[in-house]
C-alpha positions in Angstrom: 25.3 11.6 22.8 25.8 10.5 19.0 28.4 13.3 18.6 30.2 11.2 16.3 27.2 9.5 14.2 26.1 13.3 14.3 29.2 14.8 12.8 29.1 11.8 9.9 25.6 12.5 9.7 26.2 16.1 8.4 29.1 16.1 6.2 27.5 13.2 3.7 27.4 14.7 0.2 27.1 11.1 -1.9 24.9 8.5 -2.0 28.2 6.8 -1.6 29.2 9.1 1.3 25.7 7.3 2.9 26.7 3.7 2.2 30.2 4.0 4.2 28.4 5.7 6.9 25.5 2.8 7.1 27.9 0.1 6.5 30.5 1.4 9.4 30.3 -0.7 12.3 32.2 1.4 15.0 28.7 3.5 14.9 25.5 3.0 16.2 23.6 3.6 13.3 20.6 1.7 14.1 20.1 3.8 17.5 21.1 7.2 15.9 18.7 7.0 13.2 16.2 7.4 15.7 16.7 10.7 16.4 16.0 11.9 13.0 13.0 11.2 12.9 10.6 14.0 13.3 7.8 12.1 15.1 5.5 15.1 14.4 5.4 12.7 11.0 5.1 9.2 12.0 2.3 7.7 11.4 0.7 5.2 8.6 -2.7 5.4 6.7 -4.6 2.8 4.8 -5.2 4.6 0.7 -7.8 1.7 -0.2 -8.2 -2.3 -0.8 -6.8 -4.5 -3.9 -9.1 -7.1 -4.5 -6.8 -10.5 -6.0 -7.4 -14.0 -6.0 -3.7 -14.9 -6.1 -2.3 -18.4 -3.9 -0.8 -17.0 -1.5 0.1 -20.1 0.4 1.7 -21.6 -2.4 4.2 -18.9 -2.5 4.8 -19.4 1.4 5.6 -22.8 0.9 8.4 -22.1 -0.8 12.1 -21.4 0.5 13.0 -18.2 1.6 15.6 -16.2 0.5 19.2 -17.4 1.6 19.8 -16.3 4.9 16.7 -14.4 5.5 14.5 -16.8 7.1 12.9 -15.0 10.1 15.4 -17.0 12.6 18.4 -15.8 11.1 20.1 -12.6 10.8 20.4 -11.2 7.6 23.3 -9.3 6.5 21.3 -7.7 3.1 18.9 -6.0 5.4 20.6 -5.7 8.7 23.2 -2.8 9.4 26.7 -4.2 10.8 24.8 -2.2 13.9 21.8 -4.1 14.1 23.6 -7.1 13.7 25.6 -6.6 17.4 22.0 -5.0 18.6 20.7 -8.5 17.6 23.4 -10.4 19.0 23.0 -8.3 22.0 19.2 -8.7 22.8 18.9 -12.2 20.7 16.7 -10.5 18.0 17.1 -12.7 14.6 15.6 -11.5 11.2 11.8 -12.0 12.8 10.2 -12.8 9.2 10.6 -14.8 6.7 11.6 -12.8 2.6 10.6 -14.5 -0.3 10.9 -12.3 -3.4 7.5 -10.9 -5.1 7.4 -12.2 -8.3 4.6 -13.5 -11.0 0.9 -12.8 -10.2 2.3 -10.5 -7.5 3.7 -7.8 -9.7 0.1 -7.2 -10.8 -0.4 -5.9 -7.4 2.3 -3.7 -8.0 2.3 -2.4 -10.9 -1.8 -1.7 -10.2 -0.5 0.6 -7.4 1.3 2.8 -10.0 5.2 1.8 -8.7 7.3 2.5 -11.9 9.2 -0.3 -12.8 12.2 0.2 -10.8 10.3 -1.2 -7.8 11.7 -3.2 -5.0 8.4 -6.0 -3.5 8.8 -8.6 -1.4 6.7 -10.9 1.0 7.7 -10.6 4.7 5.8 -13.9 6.0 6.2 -13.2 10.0 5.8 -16.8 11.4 4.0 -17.5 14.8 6.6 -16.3 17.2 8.2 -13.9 14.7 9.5 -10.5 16.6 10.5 -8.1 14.8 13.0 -5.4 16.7 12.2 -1.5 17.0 13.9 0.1 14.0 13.6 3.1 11.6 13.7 2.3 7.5 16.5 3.3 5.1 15.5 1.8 2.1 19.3 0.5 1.4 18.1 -2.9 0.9 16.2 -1.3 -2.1 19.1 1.0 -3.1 21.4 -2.1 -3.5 19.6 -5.2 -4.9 18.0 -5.9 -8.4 20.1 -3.5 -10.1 18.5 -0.5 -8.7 22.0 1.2 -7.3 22.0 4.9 -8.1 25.1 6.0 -9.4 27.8 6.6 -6.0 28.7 10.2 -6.8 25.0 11.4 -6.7 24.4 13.9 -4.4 22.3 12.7 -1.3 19.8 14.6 0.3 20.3 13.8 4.3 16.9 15.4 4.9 14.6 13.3 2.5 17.0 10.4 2.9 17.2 9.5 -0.6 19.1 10.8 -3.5 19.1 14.9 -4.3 16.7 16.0 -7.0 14.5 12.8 -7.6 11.1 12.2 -6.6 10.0 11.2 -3.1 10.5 7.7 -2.5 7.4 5.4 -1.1 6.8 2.5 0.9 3.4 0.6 1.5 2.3 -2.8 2.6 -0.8 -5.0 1.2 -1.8 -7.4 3.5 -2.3 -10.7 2.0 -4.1 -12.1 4.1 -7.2 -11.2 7.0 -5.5 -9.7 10.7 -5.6 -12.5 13.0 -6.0 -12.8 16.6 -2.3 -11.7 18.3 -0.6 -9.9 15.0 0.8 -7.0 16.5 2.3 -4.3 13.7 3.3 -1.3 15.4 4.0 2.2 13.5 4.7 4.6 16.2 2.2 5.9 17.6 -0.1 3.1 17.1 -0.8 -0.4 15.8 -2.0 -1.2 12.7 -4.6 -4.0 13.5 -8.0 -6.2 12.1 -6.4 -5.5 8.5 -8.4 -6.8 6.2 -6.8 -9.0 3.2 -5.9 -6.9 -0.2 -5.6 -3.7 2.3 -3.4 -0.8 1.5 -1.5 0.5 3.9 1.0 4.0 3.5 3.1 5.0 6.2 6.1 7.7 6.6 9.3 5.4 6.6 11.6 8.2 7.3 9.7 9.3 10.3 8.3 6.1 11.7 9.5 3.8 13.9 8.1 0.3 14.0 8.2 -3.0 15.3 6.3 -6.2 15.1 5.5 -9.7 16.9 3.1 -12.5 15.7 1.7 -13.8 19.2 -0.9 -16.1 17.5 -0.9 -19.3 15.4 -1.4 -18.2 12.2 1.4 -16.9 9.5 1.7 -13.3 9.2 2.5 -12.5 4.9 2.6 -8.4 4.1 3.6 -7.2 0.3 6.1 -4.9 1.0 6.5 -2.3 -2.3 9.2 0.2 -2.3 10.1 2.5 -5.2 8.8 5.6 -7.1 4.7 6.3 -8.1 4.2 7.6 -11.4 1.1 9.5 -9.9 1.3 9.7 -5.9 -1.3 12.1 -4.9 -4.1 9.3 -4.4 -1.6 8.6 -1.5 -0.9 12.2 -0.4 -5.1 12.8 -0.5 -5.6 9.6 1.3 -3.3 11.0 4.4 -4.8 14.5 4.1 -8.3 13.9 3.8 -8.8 9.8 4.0 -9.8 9.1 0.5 -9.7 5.4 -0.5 -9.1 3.9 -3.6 -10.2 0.5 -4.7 -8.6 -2.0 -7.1 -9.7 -5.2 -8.7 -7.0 -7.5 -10.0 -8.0 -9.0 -13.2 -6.9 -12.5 -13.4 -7.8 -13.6 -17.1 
C-alpha cells in the first residue's frame, strides 16, 4: 500500500521537489502522510499561560478570510487530496481563519517567534468538525512572503527545509474550554483549557482532529514559525516547566 506516494516520498531533494509532490492530486497525500508519523512522538504539552486583555470578539466579528470560512473548503490549506477526501465524506474547512494581526502580534512576538511567523485565529463555530489529518506547514511555507527559495534542499525526515532550525507550532487559547469542545492530538484530547493557555504539540508526529459539539465559538491562536530561544518549550515537554506571560497593554 502507498508504493507510489512511497517512492515520491523518498526521492524528494527540493523544497520544490515537496511542493509537486503535495500539490499532485493522482496521490493520496492526505492518507500517506499518516504513516510517517512516528506515534512514539505524538503528543502536545501546555509550556505556560499569557495573560492579555485583548477583544477577542471583535476580531470574530469580522469576515473571514476568502474562502476559508469553516463551511467551505479551502484550497490555501487543503491538499488537492483532502479536497476529494472532503468531497468524499462531506468534510468542509470546519473553522473559520481570520488573520492575527494588531494587539495579537504581542502574543506572538512575547512567545519568542522570530519575525517570519505565520498566526492566525481558527474560530471553530458550534458544529465545526474538523477532519483527522497530519500538519505540513505548507500554508506557512507559501503565504506572507515566507517561501524558501525552491532549490533548497528538503529534509524528508524533519519535514522542513535542510540545515535550518526546527520549526514550531503552538496554540493559545483565547478563550475558557467550554462544555462539548473536543480537540484531539493523538493520543488524547486537549480539554477544560483555560483562556491565555499555551499549548505545544509535535506537528510532524501528531494526528488531530476537532468538533465543537456545544453552543459557544471555539477561537485558538495558531503560531507557526521559528523561536529565537526554544528550550522553555523543549523543558516544558521534558520536565513540565511552565512559563507565564503578562501582556502589557499601555
Amino acid at each position: 500500500m502507498f508504493e507510489k506516494e512511497r517512492a515520491r516520498w523518498n526521492s524528494i531533494k527540493t523544497v520544490r521537489d515537496y511542493f509537486n509532490f503535495i500539490e499532485d492530486p493522482t496521490l493520496e497525500v492526505h492518507t500517506f502522510m499518516f504513516e510517517n508519523c512516528d506515534l512514539s512522538k505524538s503528543g502536545w504539552w501546555i509550556v505556560g499561560n499569557i495573560k492579555f486583555d485583548i477583544d477577542i470578539d471583535a476580531i470574530l466579528e469580522q469576515q473571514p478570510l476568502k474562502d476559508q470560512k469553516a463551511t467551505e473548503v479551502s484550497k490555501v490549506t487543503r491538499l488537492p487530496s483532502e479536497e476529494i477526501h472532503h468531497e468524499k465524506f462531506g468534510y468542509t474547512n470546519g473553522y473559520d481563519r481570520h488573520i492575527a494581526k494588531g494587539e495579537m502580534t504581542k502574543i506572538v512576538e512575547a512567545l519568542g517567534f522570530e519575525a517570519n511567523y505565520q498566526a492566525v485565529i481558527n474560530n471553530q463555530p458550534p458544529a465545526g468538525v474538523l477532519h483527522r489529518h497530519t500538519d505540513i506547514i505548507s500554508s506557512y511555507m507559501y503565504e506572507g512572503g515566507k517561501i524558501i527559495n525552491p532549490d533548497q534542499e528538503y529534509d524528508i525526515e524533519l519535514r522542513q527545509p535542510k540545515g535550518a532550525r526546527p520549526i514550531w507550532r503552538c496554540f493559545v487559547a483565547l478563550d475558557d474550554w467550554h462544555p462539548g469542545q473536543l480537540v484531539y492530538f493523538e493520543p488524547k484530547l486537549w480539554t477544560h483549557w483555560k483562556k491565555g493557555d499555551v499549548m505545544f504539540f509535535d506537528w510532524r508526529n501528531t494526528p488531530h482532529s476537532s468538533a465543537n459539539t456545544g453552543s459557544e465559538q471555539r477561537p485558538l491562536l495558531k503560531i507557526t514559525g521559528y523561536l529565537k530561544d526554544d528550550s522553555y518549550v523543549i523543558n516544558s515537554r521534558e520536565s513540565g516547566t511552565k512559563t507565564q506571560w503578562i501582556i502589557d497593554d499601555k
